[in-house]
MIMARLUM-962631 format. One line per field, with one value per residue: residue in one letter; x negated, y negated, z of N, C-alpha, C in turn; residue number from 1. Coordinates in steps of 0.001 Angstrom, whole numbers. Each point is the difference from the previous one (the first is absolute). Last residue first. Layout:
% MIMARLUM-962631
residuo: a:...
n_px: X:...
n_py: Y:...
n_pz: Z:...
ca_px: X:...
ca_py: Y:...
ca_pz: Z:...
c_px: X:...
c_py: Y:...
c_pz: Z:...
num: NUM:...
END
This chain:
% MIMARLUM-962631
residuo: x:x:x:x:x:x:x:x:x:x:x:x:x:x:x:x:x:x:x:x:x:x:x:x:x:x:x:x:x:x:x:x:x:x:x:x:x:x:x:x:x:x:x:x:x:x:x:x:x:x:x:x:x:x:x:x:x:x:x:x:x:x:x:x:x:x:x:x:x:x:x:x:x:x:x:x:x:x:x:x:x:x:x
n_px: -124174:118:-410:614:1975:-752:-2467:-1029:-2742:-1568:-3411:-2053:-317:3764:4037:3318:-1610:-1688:2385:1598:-3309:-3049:-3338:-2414:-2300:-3463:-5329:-3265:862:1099:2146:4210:4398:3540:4338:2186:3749:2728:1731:2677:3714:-713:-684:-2928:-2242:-1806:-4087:-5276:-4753:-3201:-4153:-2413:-3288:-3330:-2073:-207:1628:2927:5284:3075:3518:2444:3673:3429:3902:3977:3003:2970:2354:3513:-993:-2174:2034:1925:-2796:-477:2943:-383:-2755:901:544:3438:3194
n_py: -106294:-4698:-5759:-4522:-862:-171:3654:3796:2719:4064:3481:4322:3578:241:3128:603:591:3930:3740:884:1708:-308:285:-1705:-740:-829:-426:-2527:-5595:-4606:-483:2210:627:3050:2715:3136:3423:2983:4195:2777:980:-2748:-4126:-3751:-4346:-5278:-3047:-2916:-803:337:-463:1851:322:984:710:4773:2941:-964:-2449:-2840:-2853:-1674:-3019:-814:-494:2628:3845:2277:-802:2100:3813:-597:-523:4101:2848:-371:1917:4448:852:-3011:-3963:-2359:-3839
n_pz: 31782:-1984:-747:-3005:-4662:-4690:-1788:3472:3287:4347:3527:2896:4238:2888:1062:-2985:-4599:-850:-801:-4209:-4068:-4504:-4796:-5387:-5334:-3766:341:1538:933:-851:-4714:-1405:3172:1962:1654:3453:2804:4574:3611:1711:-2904:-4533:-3478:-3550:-1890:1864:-488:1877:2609:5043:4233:4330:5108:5103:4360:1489:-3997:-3620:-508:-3105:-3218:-4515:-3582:-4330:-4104:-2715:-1594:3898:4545:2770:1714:3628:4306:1186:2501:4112:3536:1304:3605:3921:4658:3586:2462
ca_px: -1052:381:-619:-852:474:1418:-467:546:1065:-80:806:126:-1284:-230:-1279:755:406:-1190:-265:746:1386:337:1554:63:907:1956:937:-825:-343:-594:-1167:-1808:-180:-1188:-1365:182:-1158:23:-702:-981:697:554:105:1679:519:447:967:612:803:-170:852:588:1031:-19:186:146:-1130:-1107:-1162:-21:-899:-154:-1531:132:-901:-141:-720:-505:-910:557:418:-829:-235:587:598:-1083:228:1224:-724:-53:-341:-1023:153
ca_py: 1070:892:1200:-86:315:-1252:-1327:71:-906:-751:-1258:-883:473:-1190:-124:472:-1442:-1360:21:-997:424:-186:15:-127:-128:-173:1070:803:1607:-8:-1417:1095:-945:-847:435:-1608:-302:-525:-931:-58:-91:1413:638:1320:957:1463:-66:513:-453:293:-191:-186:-20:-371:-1808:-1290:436:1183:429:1243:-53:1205:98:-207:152:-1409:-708:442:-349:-949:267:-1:-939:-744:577:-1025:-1542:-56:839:1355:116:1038:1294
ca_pz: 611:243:450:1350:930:386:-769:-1453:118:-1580:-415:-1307:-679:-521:929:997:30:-553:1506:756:890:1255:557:1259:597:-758:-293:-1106:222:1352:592:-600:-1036:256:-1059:-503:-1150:-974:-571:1513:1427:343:1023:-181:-1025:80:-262:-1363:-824:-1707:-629:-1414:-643:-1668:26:1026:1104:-856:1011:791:1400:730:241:1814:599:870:-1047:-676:-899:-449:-362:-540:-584:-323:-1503:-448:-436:-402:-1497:52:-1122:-656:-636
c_px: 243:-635:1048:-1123:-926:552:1336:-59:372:1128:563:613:-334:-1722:-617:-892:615:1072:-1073:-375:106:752:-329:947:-275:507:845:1379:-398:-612:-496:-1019:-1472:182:-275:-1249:-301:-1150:668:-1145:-1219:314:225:-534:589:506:1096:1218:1210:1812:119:996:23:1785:384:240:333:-940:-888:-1438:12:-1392:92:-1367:-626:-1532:-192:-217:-1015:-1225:1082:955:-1400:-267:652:257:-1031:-84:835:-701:202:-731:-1388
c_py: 909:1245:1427:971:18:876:-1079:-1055:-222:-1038:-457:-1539:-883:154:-1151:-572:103:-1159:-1199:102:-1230:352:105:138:471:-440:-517:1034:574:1282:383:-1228:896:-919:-1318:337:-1476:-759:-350:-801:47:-14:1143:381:1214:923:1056:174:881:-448:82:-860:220:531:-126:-1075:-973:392:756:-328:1252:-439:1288:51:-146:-409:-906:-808:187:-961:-1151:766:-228:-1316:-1310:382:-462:-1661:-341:233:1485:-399:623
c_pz: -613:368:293:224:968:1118:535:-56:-1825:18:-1013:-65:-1055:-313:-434:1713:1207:476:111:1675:547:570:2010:1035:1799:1240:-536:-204:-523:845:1259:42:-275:-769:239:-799:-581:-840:-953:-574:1135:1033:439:1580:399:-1093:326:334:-996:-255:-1180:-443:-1649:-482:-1172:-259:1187:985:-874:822:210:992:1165:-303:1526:133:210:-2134:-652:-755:-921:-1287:-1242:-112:-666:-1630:-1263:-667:-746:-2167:-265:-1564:-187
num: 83:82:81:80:79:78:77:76:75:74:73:72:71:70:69:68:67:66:65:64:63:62:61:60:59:58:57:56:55:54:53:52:51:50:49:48:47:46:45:44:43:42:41:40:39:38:37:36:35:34:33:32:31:30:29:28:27:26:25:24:23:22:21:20:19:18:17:16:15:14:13:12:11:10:9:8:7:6:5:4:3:2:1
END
């Protein structure tokens, strides 16, 4: 089956107050990673607030196209890897 925008909505949507870690591309070679907690979905991003240990901000929102193009990665606490 198709990955689609629709699908990923939803499956995120389903765990929403989960915690996840966030891989993002940041240039050629240099990666992020930031910590923290999904907190609410819209119809074209969704928002994950930070842990404040590890960050200078709150929070941090992402389109599902990110995950779609596999620009992100996130995987959730007690779980493999989700694209």
């Amino acid at each position: 089956m198709p990955i689609t925008i629709a699908s990923i909505k939803q499956q995120l949507d389903s765990k929403i107050g989960e915690n996840l870690t966030v891989v993002a591309q940041a240039g050629r070679k240099k990666v992020t990673r930031r910590k923290g907690t999904l907190k609410e979905t819209y119809p074209a991003i969704f928002v994950v607030d930070l842990d404040q240990d590890e960050n200078a901000f709150e929070r941090v929102s992402y389109s599902y196209a990110d995950l779609l193009t596999k620009s992100i990665q996130i995987t959730f606490d007690g779980e493999e890897k989700a694209s």
